[in-house]
C-alpha positions in Angstrom: 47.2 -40.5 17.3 44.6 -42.2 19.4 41.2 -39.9 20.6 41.5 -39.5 24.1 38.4 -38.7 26.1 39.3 -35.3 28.0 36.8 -34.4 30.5 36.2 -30.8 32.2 38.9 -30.7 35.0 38.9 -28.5 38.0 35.2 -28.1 38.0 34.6 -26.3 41.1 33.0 -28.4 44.5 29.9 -26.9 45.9 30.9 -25.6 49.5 28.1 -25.9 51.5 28.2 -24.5 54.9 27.2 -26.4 58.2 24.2 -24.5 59.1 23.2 -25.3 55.3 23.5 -28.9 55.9 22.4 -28.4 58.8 18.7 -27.2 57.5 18.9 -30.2 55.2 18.8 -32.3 57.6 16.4 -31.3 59.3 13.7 -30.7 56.3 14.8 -34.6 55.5 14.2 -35.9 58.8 10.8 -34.1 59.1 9.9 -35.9 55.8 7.7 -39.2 56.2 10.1 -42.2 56.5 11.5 -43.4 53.2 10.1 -40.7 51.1 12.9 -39.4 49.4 13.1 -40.9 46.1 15.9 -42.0 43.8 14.8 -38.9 41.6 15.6 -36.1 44.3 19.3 -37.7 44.3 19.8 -37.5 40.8 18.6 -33.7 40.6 21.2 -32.6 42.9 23.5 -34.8 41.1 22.8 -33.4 37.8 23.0 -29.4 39.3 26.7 -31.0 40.7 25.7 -31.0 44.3 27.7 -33.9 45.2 27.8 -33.5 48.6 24.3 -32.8 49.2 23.9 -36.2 46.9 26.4 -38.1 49.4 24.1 -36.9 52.4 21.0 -38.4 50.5 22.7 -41.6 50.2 23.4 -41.9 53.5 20.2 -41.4 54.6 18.9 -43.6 51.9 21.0 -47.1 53.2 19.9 -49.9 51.7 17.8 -48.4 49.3 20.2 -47.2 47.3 20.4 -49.0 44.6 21.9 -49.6 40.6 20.5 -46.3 39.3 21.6 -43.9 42.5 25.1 -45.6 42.5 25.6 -45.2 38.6 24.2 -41.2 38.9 26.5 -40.7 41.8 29.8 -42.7 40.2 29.4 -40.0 37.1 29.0 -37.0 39.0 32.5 -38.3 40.6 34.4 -39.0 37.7 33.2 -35.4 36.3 34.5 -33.8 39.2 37.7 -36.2 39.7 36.0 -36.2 43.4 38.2 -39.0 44.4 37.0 -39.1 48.5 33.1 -38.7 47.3 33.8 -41.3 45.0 35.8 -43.9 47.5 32.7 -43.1 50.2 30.3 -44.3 47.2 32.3 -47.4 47.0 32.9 -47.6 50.7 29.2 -47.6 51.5 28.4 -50.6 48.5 30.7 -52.5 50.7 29.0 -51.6 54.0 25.3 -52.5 52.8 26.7 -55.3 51.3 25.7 -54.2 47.6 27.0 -56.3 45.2 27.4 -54.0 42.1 27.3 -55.8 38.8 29.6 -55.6 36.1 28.6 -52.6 34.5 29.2 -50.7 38.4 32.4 -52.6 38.6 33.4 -51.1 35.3 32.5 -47.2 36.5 34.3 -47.9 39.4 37.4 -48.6 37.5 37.1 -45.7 35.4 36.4 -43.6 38.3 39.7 -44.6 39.6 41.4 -44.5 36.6 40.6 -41.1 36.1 41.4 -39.9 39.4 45.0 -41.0 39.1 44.5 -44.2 41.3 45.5 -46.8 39.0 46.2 -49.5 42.1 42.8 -49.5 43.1 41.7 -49.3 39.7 43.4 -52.5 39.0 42.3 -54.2 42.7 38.6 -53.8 41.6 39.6 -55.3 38.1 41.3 -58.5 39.8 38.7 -58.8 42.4 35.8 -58.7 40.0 34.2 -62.5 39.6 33.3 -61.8 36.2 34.3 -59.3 33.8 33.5 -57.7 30.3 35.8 -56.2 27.5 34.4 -53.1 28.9 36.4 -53.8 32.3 39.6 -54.5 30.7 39.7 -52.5 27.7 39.0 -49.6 30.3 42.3 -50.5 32.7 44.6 -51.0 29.6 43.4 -47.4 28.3 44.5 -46.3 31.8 47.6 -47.9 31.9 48.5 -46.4 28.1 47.5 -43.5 28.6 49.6 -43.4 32.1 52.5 -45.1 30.4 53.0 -48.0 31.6 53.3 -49.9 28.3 54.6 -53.3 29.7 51.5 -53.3 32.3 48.8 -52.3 29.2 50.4 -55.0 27.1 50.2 -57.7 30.0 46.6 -57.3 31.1 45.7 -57.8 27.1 47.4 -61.3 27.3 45.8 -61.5 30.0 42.4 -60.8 28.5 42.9 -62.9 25.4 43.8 -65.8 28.1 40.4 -65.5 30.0 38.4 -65.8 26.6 36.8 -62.3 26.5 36.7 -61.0 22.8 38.7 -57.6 22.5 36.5 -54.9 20.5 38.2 -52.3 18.3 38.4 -49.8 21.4 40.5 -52.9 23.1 42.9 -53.0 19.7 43.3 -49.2 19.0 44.0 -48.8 22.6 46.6 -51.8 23.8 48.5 -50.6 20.1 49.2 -46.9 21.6 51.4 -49.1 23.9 53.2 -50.8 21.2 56.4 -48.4 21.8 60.3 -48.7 22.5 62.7 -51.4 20.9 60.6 -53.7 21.4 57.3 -52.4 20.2 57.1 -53.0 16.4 57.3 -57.0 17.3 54.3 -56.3 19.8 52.4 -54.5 17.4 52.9 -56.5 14.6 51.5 -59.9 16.4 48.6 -57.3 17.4 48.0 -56.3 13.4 48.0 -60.3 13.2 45.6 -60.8 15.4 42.8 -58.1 14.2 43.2 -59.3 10.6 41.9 -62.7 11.9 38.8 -60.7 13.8 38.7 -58.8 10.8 39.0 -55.3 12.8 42.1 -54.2 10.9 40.0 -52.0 9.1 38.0 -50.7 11.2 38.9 -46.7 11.3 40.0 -46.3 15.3 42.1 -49.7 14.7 43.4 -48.6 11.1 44.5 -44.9 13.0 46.7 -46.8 16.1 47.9 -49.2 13.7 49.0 -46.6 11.0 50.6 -44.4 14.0 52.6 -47.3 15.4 53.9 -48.2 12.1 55.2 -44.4 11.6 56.7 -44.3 15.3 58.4 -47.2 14.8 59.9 -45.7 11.4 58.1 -48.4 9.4 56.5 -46.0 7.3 55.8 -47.9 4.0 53.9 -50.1 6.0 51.9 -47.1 7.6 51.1 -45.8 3.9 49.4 -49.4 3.2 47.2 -49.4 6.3 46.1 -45.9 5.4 45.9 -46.5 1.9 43.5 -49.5 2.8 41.1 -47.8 5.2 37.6 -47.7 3.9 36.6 -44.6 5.7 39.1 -42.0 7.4 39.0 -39.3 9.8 41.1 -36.3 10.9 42.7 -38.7 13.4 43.7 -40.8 10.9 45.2 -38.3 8.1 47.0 -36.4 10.9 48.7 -39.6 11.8 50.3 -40.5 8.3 51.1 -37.0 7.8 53.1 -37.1 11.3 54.6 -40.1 10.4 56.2 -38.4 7.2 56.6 -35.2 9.0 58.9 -37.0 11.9 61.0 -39.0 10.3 62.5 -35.9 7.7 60.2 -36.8 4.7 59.0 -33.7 4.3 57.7 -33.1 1.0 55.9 -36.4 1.1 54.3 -34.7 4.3 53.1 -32.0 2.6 52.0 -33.1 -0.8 50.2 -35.4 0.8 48.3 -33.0 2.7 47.7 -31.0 0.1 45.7 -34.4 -2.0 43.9 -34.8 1.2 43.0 -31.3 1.7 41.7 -31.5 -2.1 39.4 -34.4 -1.3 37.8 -32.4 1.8 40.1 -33.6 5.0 39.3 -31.2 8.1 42.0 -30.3 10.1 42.9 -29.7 13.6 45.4 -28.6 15.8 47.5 -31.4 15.4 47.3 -31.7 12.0 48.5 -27.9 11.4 51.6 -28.7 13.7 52.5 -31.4 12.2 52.1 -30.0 8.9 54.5 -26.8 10.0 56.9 -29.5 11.3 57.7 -30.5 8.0 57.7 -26.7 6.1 60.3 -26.1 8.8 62.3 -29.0 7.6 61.7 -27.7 3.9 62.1 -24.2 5.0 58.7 -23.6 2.6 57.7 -19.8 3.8 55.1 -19.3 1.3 53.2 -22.4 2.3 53.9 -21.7 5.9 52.1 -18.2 5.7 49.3 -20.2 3.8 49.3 -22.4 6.7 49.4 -19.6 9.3 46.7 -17.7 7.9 44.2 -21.1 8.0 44.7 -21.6 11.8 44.5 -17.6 12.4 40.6 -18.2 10.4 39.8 -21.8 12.1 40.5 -19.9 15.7 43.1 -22.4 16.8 45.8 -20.0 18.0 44.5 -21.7 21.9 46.6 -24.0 21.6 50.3 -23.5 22.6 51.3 -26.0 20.3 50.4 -24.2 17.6 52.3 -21.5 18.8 55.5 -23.1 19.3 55.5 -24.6 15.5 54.6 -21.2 14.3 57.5 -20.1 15.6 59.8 -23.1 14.9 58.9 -22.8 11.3 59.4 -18.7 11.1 62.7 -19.3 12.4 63.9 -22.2 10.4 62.7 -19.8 7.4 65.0 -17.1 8.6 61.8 -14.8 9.6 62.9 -14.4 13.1 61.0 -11.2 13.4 58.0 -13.1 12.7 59.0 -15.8 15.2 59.6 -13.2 17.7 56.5 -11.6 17.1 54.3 -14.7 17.6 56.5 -15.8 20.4 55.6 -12.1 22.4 51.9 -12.6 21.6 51.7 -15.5 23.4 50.1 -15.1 27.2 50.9 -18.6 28.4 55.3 -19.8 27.1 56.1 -23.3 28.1 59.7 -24.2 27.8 58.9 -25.3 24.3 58.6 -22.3 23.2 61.5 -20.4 25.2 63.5 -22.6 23.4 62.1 -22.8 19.6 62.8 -18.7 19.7 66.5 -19.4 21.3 67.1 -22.1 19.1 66.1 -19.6 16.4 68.0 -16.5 17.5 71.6 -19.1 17.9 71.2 -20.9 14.7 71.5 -17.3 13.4 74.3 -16.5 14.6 72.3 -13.8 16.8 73.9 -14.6 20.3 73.6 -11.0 21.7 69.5 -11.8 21.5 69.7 -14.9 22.9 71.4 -14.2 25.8 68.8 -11.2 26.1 66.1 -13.8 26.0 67.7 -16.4 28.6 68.2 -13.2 30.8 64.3 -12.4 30.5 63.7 -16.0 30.9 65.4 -15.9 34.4 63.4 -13.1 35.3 60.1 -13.6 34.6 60.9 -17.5 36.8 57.6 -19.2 35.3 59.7 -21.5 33.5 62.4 -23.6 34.3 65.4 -23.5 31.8 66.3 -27.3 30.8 69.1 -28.9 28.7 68.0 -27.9 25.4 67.7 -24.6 26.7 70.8 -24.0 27.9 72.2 -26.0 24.4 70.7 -23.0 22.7 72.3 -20.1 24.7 75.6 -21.9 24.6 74.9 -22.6 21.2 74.3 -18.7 20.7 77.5 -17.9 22.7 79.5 -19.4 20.3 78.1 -18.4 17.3 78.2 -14.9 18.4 81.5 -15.0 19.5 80.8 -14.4 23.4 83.0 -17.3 24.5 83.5 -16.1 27.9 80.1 -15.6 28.9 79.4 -19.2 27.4 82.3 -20.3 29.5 80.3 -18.2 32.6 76.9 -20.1 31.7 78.4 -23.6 31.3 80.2 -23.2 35.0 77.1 -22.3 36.2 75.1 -25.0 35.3 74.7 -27.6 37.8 74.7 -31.2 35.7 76.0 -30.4 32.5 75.6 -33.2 29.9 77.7 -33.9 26.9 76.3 -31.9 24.3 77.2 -28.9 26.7 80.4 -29.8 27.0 80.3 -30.2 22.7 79.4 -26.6 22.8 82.1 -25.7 25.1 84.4 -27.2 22.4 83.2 -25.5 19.6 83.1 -21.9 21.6 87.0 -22.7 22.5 87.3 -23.6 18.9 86.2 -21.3 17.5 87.8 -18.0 19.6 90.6 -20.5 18.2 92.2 -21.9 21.5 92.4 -25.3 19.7 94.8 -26.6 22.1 92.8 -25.5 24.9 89.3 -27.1 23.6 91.4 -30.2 22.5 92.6 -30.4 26.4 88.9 -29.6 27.5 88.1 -32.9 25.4 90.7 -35.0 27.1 89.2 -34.2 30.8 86.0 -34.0 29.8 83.9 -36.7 32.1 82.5 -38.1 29.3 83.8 -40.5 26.2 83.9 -38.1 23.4 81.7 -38.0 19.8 82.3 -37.9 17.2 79.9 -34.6 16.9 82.5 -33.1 19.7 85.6 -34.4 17.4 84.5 -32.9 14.8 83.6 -29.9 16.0 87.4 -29.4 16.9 88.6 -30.4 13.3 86.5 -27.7 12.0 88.6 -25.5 14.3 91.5 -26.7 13.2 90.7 -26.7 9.7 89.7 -22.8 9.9 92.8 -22.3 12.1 95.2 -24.3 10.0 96.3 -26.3 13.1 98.1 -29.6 11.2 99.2 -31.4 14.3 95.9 -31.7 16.4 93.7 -31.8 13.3 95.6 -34.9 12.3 95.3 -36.6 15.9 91.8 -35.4 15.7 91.0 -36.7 12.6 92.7 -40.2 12.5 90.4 -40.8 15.6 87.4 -39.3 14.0 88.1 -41.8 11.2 88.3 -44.7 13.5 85.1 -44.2 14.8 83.0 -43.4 11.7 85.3 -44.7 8.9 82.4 -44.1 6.2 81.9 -40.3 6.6 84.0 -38.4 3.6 83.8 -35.2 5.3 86.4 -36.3 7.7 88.7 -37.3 4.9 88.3 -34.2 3.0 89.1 -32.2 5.7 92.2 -34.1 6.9 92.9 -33.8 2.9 92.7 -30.3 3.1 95.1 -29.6 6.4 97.4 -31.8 4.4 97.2 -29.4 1.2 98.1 -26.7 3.1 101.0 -27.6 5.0 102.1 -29.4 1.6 101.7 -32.7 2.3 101.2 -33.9 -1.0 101.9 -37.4 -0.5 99.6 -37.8 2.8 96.8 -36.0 0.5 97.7 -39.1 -1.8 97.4 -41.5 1.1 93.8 -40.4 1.9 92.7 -40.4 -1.3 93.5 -43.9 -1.6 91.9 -44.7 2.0 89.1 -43.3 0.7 88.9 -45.6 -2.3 90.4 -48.6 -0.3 87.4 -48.3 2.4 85.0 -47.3 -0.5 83.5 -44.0 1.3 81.2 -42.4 -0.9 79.9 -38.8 -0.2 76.8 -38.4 0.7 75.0 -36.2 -1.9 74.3 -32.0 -2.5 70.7 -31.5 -2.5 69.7 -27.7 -2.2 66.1 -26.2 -2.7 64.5 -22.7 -3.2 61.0 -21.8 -3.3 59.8 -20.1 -6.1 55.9 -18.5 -5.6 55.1 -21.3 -3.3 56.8 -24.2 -5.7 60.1 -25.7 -4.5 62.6 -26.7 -6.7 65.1 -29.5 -5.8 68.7 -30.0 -7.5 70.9 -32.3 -6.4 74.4 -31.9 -7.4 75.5 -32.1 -11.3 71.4 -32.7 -11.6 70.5 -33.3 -15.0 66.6 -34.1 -13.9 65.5 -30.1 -13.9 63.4 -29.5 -16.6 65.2 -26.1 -16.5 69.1 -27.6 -16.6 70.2 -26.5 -19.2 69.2 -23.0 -18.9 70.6 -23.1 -15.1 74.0 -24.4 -15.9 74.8 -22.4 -18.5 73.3 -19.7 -16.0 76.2 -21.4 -13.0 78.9 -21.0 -15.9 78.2 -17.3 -17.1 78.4 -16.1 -13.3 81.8 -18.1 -12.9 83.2 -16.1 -15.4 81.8 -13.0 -14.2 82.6 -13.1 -10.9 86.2 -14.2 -11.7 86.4 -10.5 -12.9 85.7 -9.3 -9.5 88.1 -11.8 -7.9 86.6 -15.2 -7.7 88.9 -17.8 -7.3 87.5 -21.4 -7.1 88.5 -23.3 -4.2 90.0 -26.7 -6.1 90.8 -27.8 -2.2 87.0 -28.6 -2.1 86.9 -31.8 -4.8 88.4 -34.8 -3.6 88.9 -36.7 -6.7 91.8 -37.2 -8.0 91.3 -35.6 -11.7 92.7 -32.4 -13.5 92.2 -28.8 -11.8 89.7 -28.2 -15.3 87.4 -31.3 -14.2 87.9 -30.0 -10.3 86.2 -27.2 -11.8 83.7 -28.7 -13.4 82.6 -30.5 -10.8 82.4 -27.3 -8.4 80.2 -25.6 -11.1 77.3 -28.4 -10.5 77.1 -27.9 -6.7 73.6 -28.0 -5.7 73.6 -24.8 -3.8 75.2 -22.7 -7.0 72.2 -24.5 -9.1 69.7 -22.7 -6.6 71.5 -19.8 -6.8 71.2 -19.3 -10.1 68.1 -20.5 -10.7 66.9 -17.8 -8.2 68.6 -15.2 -10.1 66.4 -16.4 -12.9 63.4 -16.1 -11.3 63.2 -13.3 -8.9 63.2 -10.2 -9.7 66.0 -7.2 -9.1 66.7 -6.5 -5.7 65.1 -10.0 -3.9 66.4 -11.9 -1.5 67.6 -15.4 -3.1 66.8 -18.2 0.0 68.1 -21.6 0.0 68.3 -24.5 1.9 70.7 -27.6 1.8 70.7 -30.5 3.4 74.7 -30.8 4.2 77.3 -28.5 5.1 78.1 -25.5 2.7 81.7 -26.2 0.9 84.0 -23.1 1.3 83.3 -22.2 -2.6 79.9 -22.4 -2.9 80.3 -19.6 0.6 82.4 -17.9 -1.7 80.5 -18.0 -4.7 77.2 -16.8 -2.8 79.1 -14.3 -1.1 79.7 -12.7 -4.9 76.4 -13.2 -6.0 75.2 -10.8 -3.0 77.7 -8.0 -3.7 77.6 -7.9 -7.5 74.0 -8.5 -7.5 72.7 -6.2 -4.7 70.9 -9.3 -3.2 70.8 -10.8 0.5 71.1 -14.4 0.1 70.2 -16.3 3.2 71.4 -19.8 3.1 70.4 -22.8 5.4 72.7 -25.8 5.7 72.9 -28.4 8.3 74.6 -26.9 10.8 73.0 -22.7 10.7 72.2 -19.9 9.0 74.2 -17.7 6.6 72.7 -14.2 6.2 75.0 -12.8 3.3 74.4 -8.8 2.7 77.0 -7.2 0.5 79.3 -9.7 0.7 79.7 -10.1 4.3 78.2 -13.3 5.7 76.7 -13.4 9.3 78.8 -16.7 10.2 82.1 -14.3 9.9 83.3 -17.0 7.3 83.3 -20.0 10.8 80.7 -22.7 10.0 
């Protein structure tokens, strides 16, 4: 991320009454002619009497010169005083003042910082001559505004008039290097300050880096930041967002961690980034960690910081402690309204989230917006409220597809399949394949052969390489015993080669996650976990286990079915947990896909035999599992 200067806003204006000016007047004009000197203007100037300043000016005429009108231009700019400011320029104009560069170059950043980025740019293009100073400052402006396409034409521009750009010019014009088209931009930029040898200087190395990560090009981020000879906060918290936004999370935070070691300072922005990617990992006891530094480095200020606290907390399943940092909190933007409803639906909890949306209303200091209303729908359906869902959508105004998704899955899941699957067909929008296969879930759970198969032979059709389609279509099949049209798309699945994408589940184990992917033979630990997986099969079994032989694929013996089951990645966790917590702990894991039906099952056992909550994070929500009984209501 690029420094930004912020100056003091909303600093303010002296009021000064009429009689006031009024007796200022009058002690000037009994003063000997021309006796006020350049140094009584920049007192009032520096004690932020701008208009007393102005009046000094005035009286002053054509003997104001370089030195009033730079002490003058800075008050402005501090004050954002854009009509003191314009009467500074107005009267260069009338004495016919001709203000050098370095003037020229305030007055754009005056301007600039008053929002008036036309005029700004008219002083630019009607300046005779001009420095890097000038046109590094209007491309700053028009990033920081932006207006990308405008920053990146003025540095053509530049280059094309023969003025050198400095490392402010590159770190700034690179901040601009965004959209489809913006890794080609930058990369001709990166070109171009390896030939003036600025590539690493830190502020260029820090815009480079971060435009490498936004455009998902993170290898090549990793090399600029590996190469800098000297880095900053800036500069670590931009690699470390890089990793954190595009889902590589444990890169994120081990590499935090090294750079922590070497001495790195953080900041704001480094701390949220950093909880970004424990939410992703679902890491509590390094989230704490993380908690407790900003709560000693006083950075609870910013509401950022707030609205990751809570993000993480809730992805961790601490919703208490989400909900306690959320009511802390003086000053809620619709960030974190939503982090705490997003929270309370992926849980399953849609009673609370309704409560909050209610309180939301009330309190009318922020607008709801699309996310949030995804959330309380979201909530309505994982509660099982699908007619005040049904009240909430009708109320909204301009729905957008992914409410109308949620609409489908509510109807879904109350199990009026044909309903949602007639909700789809009038449904102003061309349906996803998110919204198809929301409604094959439905009809999977409902046993529903004859939509589910419409369903899926379209869902098919438009993402031909995702297995979970097949096994689901597999599954309707098996139970209506259709034994040759489970034959049929087994062999679609090897005609059209679709592979599964891969189990990996994780737990954290005194602030050390443990990865296993499934049938992983790389834990140091495996063989003591899967002889662990294989002892609990047998025992549970005892108690009624049955293992769901509907959830392998493959066509092979119901023993090797088995087999195969026993190395889930999530039954790897769980066992490992029971290893290595003690009696009576809650067992937490996190996977990156769906949950099959068995390994539900098989948790489900582990919490009633072995007195243990097991909460349980896949893809799609939460699944809180106390004594057997699962939050989700066995719909996921």
């Amino acid at each position: 991320m690029l420094r930004k200067l912020i100056f003091c806003s909303g600093h303010p204006k002296h009021v000064v009454s009429i009689s006031s000016q009024f007796s200022r007047l009058l002690a000037i004009s009994s003063l000997p002619p021309n006796s006020a000197s350049s140094s009584d203007l920049k007192n009032l100037c520096y004690n932020g009497q701008l208009i007393e300043a102005l009046l000094e000016m005035g009286i002053k005429g054509l003997e104001v010169k370089f030195d009033d009108y730079d002490t003058l231009l800075t008050e402005c700019v501090k004050q954002r005083a854009i009509k003191e400011g314009q009467r500074v320029h107005s009267h260069m104009i009338k004495t016919s003042y001709l203000p050098p560069v370095y003037l020229r170059t305030r007055l754009i950043v005056f301007y600039n910082k008053c929002g008036c980025l036309g005029d700004a740019r008219k002083v630019l293009d009607e300046m005779a001559e001009r420095n890097v100073v000038s046109w590094t400052a209007m491309i700053s402006a028009y990033s920081q505004k932006g207006y990308y396409s405008e920053a990146l034409g003025l540095f053509v521009n530049l280059l094309r008039s023969g003025t050198e750009p400095n490392e402010f010019t590159f770190a700034t014009v690179l901040t601009s290097c965004t959209g489809a088209s913006g890794f080609d931009h930058g990369s001709q930029i990166h070109s171009l300050t390896i030939k003036t040898s600025f590539s690493s200087h830190i502020y260029v190395g820090s815009s480079l880096l971060d435009m490498y990560a936004k455009s998902c090009n993170i290898n090549e981020a990793r090399e600029i930041f590996d190469s800098l000879a000297k880095r900053d906060v800036v500069s670590c918290t931009a690699i470390i967002s890089g990793y954190a936004q595009m889902g590589l999370d444990t890169e994120a935070l081990d590499l935090f961690c090294k750079l922590q070691n070497e001495g790195m300072n953080s900041n704001y922005v480094t701390y949220a980034s950093l909880l970004t990617a424990l939410s992703g990992l679902a890491a509590l006891g390094h989230g704490k960690q993380v908690h407790s530094h900003i709560l000693r480095s006083e950075l609870l200020c910013y509401i950022v910081l707030h609205n990751s606290l809570i993000d993480m907390y809730s992805k961790c399943g601490k919703l208490t402690y989400a909900r306690r940092i959320f009511d802390y909190m003086t000053e809620r933007s619709v960030i974190s309204w939503n982090a705490m409803l997003v929270g309370y639906s992926k849980y399953g909890m849609g009673r609370q989230a309704l409560e909050l949306f209610q309180l939301m209303r009330e309190e009318e200091r922020v607008k709801p917006d699309s996310v949030t209303y995804l959330a309380v729908l979201s909530g309505c359906s994982h509660g099982g409220m699908e007619d005040k869902g049904l009240e909430i959508f009708y109320e909204m105004v301009e729905p957008k597809i992914e409410h109308y998704g949620c609409v489908v899955d509510l109807l879904g899941r109350s199990g009026q399949v044909e309903k949602a699957f007639e909700f789809i067909r009038k449904m102003p929008f061309e349906p996803t394949s998110a919204i198809w296969g929301s409604l094959l879930g439905a009809c999977k759970v409902h046993t529903d052969v004859q939509i589910g198969e419409v369903v899926a032979q379209k869902l098919i059709q438009i993402e031909p390489e995702n297995a979970g389609n097949y096994v689901i279509l597999s599954n309707l099949y098996a139970t209506a015993n259709r034994w040759e049209d489970v034959k049929n798309i087994r062999e679609l699945m090897k005609e059209k080669a679709v592979i599964k994408e891969p189990g990996r589940s994780w737990i954290e184990i005194e602030q050390t996650l443990h990865t296993f992917h499934a049938s992983d033979r790389s834990h140091p630990r495996k063989v003591e976990v899967f002889a662990k997986v294989k002892d609990l099969s047998v025992k549970f079994k005892e108690f009624g286990y049955v293992p769901n032989l509907g959830c392998v694929l493959y066509d092979v013996d119901e023993e090797q079915k088995e087999r195969i089951l026993l190395g889930h990645s999530e039954k790897l966790a769980m066992a490992f947990g029971l290893m290595h917590t003690s009696k009576g702990m809650s067992i937490r894991i996190m996977k990156n896909l769906r949950i099959c039906v068995d390994c539900h099952n098989f948790a489900k056992f582990v919490s009633k035999i072995y007195e243990r909550k097991v909460s349980l994070r896949d893809k799609n929500r939460f699944h809180d599992i106390v004594e057997g009984v699962c939050s989700c209501g066995d719909y996921w």
